[in-house]
MARBAMI-758868 format. One line per field, with one value per atom (N, C-alpha, C): residue in one letter; atom name; x, y, z. Coordinates in steps of 0.1 Angstrom, whole numbers, always signed. Layout:
! MARBAMI-758868
residu = [a_...]
atome = [CA_...]
X = [X_...]
Y = [Y_...]
Z = [Z_...]
//
This chain:
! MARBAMI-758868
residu = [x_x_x_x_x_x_x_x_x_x_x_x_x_x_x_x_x_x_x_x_x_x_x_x_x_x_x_x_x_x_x_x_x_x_x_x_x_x_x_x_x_x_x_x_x_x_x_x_x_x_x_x_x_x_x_x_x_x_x_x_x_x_x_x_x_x_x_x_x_x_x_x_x_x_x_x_x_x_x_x_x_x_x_x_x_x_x_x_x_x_x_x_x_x_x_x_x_x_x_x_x_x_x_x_x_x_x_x_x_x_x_x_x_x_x_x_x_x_x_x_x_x_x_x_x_x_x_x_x_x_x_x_x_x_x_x_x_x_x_x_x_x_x_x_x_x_x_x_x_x_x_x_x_x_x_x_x_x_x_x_x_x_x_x_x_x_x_x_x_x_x_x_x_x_x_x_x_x_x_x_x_x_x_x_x_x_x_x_x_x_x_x_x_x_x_x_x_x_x_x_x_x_x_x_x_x_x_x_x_x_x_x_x_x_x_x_x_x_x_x_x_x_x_x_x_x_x_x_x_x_x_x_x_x_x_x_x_x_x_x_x_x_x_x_x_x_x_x_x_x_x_x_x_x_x_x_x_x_x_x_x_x_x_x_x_x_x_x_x_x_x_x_x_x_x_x_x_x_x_x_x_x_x_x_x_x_x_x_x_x_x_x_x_x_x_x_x_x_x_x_x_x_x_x_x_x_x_x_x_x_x_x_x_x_x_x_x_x_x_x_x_x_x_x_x_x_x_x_x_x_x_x_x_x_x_x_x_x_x_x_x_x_x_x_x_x_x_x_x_x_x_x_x_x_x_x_x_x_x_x_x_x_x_x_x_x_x_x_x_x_x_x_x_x_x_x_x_x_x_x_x_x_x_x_x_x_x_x_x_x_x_x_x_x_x_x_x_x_x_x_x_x_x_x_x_x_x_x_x_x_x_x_x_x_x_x_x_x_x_x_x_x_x_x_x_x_x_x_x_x_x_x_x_x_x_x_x_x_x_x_x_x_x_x_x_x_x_x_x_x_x_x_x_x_x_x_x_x_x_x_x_x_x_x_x_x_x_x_x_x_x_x_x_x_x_x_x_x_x_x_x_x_x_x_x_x_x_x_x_x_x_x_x_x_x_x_x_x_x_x_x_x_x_x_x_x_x_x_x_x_x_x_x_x_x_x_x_x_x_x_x_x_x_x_x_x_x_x_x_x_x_x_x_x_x_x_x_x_x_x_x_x_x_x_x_x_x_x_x_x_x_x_x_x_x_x_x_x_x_x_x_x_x_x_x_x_x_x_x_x_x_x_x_x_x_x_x_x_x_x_x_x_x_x_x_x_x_x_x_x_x_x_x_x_x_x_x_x_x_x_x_x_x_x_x_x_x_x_x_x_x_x_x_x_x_x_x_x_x_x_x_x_x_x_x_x_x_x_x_x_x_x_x_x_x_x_x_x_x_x_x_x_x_x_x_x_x_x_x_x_x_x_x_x]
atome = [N_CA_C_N_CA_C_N_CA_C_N_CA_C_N_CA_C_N_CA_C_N_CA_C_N_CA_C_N_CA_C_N_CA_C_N_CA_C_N_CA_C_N_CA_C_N_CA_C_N_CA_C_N_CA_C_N_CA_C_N_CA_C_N_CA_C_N_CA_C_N_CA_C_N_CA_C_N_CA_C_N_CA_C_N_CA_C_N_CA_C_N_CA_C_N_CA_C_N_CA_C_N_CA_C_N_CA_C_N_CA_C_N_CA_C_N_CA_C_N_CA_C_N_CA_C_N_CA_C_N_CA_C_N_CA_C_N_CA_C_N_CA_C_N_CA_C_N_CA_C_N_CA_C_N_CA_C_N_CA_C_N_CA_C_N_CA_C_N_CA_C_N_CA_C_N_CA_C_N_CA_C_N_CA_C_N_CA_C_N_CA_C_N_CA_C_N_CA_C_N_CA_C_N_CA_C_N_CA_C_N_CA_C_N_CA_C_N_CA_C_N_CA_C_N_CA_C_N_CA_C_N_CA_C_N_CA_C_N_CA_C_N_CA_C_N_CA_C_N_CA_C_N_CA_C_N_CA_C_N_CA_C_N_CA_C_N_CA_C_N_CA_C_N_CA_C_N_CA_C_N_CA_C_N_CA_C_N_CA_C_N_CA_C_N_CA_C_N_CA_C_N_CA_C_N_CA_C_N_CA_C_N_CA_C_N_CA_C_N_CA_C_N_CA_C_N_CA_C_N_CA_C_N_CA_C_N_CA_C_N_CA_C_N_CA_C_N_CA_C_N_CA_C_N_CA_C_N_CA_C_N_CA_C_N_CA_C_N_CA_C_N_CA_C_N_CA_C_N_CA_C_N_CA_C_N_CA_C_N_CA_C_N_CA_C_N_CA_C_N_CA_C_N_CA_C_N_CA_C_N_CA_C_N_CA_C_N_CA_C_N_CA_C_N_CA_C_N_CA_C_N_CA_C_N_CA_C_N_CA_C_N_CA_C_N_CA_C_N_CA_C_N_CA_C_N_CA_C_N_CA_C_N_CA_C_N_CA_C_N_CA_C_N_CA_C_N_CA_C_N_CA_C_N_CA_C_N_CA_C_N_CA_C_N_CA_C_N_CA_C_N_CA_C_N_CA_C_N_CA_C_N_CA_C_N_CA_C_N_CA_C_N_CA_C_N_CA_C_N_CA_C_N_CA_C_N_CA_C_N_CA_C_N_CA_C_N_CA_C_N_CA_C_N_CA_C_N_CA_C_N_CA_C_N_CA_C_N_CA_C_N_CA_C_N_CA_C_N_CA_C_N_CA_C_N_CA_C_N_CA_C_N_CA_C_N_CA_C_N_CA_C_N_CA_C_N_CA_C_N_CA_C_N_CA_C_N_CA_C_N_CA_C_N_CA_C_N_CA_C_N_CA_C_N_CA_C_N_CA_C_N_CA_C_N_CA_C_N_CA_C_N_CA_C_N_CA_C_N_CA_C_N_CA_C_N_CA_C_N_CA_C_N_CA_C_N_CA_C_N_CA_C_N_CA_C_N_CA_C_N_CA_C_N_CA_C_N_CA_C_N_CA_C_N_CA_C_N_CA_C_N_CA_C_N_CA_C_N_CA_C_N_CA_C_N_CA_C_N_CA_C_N_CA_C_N_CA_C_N_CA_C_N_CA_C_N_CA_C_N_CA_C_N_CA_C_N_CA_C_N_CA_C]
X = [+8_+0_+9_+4_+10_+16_+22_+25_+11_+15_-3_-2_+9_+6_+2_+8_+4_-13_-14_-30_-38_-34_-44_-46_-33_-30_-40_-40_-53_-62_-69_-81_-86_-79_-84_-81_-74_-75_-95_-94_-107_-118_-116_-127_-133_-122_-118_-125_-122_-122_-138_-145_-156_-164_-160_-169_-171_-158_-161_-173_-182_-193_-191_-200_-195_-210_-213_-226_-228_-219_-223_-233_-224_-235_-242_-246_-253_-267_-264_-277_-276_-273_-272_-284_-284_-286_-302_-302_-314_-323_-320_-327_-335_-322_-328_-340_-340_-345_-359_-359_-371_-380_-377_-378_-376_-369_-365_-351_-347_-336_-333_-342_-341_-338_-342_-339_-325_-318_-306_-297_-298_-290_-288_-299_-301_-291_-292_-283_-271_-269_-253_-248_-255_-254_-247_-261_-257_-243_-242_-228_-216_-214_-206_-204_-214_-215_-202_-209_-200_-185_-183_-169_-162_-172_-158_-159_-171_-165_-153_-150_-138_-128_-130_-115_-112_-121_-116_-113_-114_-111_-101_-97_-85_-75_-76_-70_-66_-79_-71_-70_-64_-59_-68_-83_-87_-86_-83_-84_-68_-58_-50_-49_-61_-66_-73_-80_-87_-76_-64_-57_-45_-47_-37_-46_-53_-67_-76_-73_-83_-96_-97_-109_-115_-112_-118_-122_-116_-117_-130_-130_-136_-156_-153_-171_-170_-162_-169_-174_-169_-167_-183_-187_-198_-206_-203_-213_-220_-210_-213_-221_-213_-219_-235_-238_-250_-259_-252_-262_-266_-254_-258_-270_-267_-276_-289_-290_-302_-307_-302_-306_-314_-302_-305_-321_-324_-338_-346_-344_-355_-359_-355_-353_-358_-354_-356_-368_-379_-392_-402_-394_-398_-412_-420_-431_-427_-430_-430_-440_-434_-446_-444_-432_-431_-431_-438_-442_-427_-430_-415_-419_-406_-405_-395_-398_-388_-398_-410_-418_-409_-411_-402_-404_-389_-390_-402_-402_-416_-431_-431_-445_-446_-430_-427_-440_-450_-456_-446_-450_-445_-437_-447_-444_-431_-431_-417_-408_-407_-400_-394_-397_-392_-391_-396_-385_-375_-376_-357_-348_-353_-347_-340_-347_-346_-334_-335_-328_-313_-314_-301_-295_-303_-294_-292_-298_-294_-278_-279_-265_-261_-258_-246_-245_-252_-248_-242_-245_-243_-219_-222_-211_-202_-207_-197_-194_-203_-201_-193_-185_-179_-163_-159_-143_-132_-132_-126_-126_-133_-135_-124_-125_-115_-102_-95_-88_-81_-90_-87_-80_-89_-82_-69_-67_-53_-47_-47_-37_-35_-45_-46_-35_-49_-47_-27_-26_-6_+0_-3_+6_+5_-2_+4_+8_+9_+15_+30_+35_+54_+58_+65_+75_+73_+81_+90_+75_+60_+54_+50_+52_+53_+38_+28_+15_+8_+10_+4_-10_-14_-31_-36_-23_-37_-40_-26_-23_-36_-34_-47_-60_-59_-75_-81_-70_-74_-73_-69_-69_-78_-84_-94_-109_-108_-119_-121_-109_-110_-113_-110_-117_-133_-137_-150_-158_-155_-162_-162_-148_-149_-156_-162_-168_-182_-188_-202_-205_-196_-200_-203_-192_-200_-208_-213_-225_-238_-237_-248_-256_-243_-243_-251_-245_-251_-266_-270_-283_-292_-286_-292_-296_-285_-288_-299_-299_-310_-324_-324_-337_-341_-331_-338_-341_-335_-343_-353_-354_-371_-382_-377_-388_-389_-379_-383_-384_-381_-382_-391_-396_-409_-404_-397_-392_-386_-380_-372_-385_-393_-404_-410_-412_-420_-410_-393_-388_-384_-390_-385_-382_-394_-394_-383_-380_-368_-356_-353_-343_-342_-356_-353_-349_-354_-349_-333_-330_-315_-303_-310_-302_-303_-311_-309_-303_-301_-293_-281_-275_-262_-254_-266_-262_-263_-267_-266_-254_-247_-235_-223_-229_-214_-214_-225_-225_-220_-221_-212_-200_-194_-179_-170_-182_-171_-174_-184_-184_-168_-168_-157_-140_-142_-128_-118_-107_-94_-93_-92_-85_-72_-72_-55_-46_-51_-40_-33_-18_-9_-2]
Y = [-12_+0_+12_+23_+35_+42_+49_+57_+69_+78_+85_+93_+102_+112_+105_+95_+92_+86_+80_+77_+88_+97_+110_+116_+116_+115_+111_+103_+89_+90_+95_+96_+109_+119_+132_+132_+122_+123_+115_+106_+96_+107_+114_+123_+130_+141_+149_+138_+128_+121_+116_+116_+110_+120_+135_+149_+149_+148_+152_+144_+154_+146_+134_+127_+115_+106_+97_+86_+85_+77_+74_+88_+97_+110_+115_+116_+117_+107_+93_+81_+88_+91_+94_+103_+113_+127_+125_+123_+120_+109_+98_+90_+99_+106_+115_+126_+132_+140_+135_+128_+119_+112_+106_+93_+93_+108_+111_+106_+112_+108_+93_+82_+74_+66_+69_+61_+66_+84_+83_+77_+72_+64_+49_+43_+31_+29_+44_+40_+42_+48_+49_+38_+30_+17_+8_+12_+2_+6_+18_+23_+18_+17_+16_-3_-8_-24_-27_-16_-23_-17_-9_+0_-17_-23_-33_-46_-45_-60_-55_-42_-38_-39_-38_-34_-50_-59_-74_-77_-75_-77_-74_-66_-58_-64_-68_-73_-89_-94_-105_-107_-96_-94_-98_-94_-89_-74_-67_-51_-50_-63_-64_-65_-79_-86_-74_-64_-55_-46_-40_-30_-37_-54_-58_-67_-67_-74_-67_-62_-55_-61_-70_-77_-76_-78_-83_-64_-56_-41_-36_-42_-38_-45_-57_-60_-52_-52_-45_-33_-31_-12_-10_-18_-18_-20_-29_-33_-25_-15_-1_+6_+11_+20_+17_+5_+5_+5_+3_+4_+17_+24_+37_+46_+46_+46_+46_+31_+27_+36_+34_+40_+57_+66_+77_+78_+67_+68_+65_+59_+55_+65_+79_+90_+96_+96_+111_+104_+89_+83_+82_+89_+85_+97_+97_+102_+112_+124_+126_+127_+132_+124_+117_+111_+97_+98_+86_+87_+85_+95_+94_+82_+75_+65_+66_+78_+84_+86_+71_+66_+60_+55_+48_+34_+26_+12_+3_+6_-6_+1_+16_+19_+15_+13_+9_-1_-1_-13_-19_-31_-38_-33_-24_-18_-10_-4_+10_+3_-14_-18_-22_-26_-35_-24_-9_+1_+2_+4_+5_-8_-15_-29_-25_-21_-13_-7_+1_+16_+10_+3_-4_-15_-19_-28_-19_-14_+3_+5_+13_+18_+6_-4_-13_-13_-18_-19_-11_+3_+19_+17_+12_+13_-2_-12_-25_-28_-24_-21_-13_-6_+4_-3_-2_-11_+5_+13_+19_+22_+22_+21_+8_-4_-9_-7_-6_+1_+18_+25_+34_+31_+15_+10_+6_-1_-9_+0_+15_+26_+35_+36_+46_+42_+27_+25_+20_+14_+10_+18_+34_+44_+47_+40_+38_+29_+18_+4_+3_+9_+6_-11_-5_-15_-25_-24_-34_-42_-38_-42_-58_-66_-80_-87_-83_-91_-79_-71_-65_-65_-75_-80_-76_-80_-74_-62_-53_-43_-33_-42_-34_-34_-46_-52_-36_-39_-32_-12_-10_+1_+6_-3_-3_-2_-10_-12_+4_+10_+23_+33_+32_+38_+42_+29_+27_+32_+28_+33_+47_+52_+68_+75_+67_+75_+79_+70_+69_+83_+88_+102_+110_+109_+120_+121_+101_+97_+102_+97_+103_+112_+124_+140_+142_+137_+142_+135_+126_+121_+132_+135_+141_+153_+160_+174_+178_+161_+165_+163_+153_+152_+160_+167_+182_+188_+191_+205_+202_+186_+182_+181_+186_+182_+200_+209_+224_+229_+231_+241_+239_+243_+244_+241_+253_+255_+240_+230_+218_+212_+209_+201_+201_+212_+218_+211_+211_+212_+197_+187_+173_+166_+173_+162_+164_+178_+183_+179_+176_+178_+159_+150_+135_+137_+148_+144_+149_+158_+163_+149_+150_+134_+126_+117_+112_+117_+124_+133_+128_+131_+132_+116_+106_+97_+88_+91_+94_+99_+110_+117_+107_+99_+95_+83_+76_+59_+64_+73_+72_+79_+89_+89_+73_+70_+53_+42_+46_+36_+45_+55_+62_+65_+57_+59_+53_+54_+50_+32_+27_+10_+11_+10_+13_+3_-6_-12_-10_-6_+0_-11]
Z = [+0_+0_+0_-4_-5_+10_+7_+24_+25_+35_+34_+29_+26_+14_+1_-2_-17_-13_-4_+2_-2_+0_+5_-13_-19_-32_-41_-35_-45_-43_-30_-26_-32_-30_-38_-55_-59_-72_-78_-71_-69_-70_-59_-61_-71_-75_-85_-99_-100_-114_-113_-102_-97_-102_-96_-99_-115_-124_-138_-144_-150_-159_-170_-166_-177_-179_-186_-188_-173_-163_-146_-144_-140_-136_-142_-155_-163_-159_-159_-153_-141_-132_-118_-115_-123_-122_-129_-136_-147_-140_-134_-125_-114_-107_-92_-98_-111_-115_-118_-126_-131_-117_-112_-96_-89_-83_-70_-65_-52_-48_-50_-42_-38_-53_-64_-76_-76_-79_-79_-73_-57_-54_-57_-59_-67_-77_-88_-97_-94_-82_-79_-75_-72_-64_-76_-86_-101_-109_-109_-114_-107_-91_-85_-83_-86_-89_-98_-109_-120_-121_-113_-111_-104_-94_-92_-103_-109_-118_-127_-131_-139_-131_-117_-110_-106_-104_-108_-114_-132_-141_-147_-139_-140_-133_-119_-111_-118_-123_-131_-143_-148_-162_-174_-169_-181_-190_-176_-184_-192_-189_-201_-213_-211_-225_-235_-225_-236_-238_-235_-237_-249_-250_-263_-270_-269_-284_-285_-299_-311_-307_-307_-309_-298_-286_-275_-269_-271_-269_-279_-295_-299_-297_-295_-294_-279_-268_-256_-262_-268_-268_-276_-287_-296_-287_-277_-271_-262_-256_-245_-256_-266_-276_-278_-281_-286_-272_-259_-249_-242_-250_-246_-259_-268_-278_-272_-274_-267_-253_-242_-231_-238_-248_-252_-261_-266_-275_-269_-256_-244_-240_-236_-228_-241_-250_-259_-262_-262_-263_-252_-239_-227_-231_-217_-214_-200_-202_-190_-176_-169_-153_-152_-148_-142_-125_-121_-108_-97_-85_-80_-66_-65_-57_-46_-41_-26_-12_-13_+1_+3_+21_+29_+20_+20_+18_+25_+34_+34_+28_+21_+22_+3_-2_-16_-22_-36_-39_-44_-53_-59_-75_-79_-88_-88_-78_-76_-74_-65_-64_-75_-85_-101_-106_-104_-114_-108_-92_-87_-91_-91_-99_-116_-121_-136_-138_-130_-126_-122_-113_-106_-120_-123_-134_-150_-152_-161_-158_-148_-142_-144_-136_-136_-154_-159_-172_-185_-180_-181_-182_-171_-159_-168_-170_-174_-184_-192_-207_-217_-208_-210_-210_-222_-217_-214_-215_-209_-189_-186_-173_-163_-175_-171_-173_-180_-189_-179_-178_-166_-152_-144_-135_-136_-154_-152_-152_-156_-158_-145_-136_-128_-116_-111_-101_-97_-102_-104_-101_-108_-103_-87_-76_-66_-58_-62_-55_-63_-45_-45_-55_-62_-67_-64_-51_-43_-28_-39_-28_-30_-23_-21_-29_-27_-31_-38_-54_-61_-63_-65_-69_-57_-42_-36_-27_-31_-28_-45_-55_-62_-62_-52_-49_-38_-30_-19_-20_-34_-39_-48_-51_-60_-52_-44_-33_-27_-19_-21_-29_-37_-48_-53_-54_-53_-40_-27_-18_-18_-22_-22_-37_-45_-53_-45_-37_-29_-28_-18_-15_-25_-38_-47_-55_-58_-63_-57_-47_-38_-33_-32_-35_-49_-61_-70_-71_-67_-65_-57_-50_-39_-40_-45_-53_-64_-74_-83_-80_-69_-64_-52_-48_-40_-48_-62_-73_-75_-83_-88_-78_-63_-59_-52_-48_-47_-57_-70_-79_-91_-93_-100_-115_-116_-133_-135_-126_-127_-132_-123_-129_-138_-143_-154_-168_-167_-181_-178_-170_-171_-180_-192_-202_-209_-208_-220_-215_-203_-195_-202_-204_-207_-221_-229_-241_-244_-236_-234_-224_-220_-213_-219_-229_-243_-252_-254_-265_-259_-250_-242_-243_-240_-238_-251_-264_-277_-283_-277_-282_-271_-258_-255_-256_-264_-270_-286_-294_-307_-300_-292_-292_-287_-280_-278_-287_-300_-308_-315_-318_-327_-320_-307_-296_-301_-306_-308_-300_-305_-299_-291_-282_-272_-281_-286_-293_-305_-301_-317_-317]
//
């Protein structure tokens, strides 16, 4: 493991890379807006799912296999692309008024329960599909485990783990933030729909830049 400046290092880099907008906050944000808080965190949950099947995969050298085979980089990457696509014509076909599901867990029906279900497997999928994300761990995380440190895998296990827990807070935050607007501000409510067809758009424009992303393999 690191010493604690480089700890501290990592952790505030974590953050900082967590804040910048991307597809994750984007689902994040658009969930809490649409369905209330309690959906945005759902999907933070789902996003942050899939942050560790990459940092596993990474840890056991799949985020390799995608950074030296064309192939195996390119169907993931098609595969994100088109799921984001997708997600973006759902939203730019959505309806607005959707009903918000931020009652206590036990006053939840059945129904709100199977959209937080939706919502949660959205994000994760948002989130795993994405072969750069893995790809990011195998590059990031290394730059702090010493050399000369004895058990790597689990000196990345355990860096990566960090990681993840420390995105929570700013996933959460941003959940939280958007489902306090949609539920004080009027004008929020009012442009929901536009705000679904703008968040489709978005997620439209970041499923073709990763169908059109460079292959790390030269």
């Amino acid at each position: 493991m690191p010493d604690t400046p480089q700890l501290l290092m990592f952790i505030a880099a974590g953050w900082l890379l967590n804040l910048t907008p991307g597809p994750d906050v984007l689902y994040i944000v658009s969930s809490a807006l649409k369905s209330g808080v309690r959906a945005g965190l759902v999907a933070a949950l789902g996003i942050v799912s899939g942050c560790f099947v990459h940092m596993f995969a990474a840890a056991l050298g799949v985020g390799a296999l995608l950074a030296t085979s064309a192939t195996a980089f390119s169907v993931l990457k098609w595969l994100g692309a088109a799921y984001l696509v997708w997600m973006g014509v759902r939203l730019l076909l959505s309806r607005s008024g959707a009903s918000r599901i931020d009652l206590p867990a036990q006053a939840l029906p059945e129904r709100a329960l199977a959209e937080l279900r939706r919502i949660y497997l959205r994000g994760f999928l948002t989130n795993v599909l994405n072969p750069k994300v893995a790809l990011f761990f195998l590059a990031f995380v290394p730059q702090f485990i010493a050399p000369d440190t004895p058990d790597k895998v689990t000196a990345f296990l355990l860096l990566g783990l960090l990681f993840n827990l420390n995105s929570l807070p700013i996933n959460f935050g941003y959940a939280w933030l958007a489902g306090w607007a949609a539920r004080r501000v009027q004008a929020v409510q009012r442009t929901l729909n536009w705000l679904d067809r703008l968040a489709g758009a978005m997620f439209i424009g970041f499923g073709l830049r990763l169908a059109l992303s460079d292959n790390p393999v030269h």
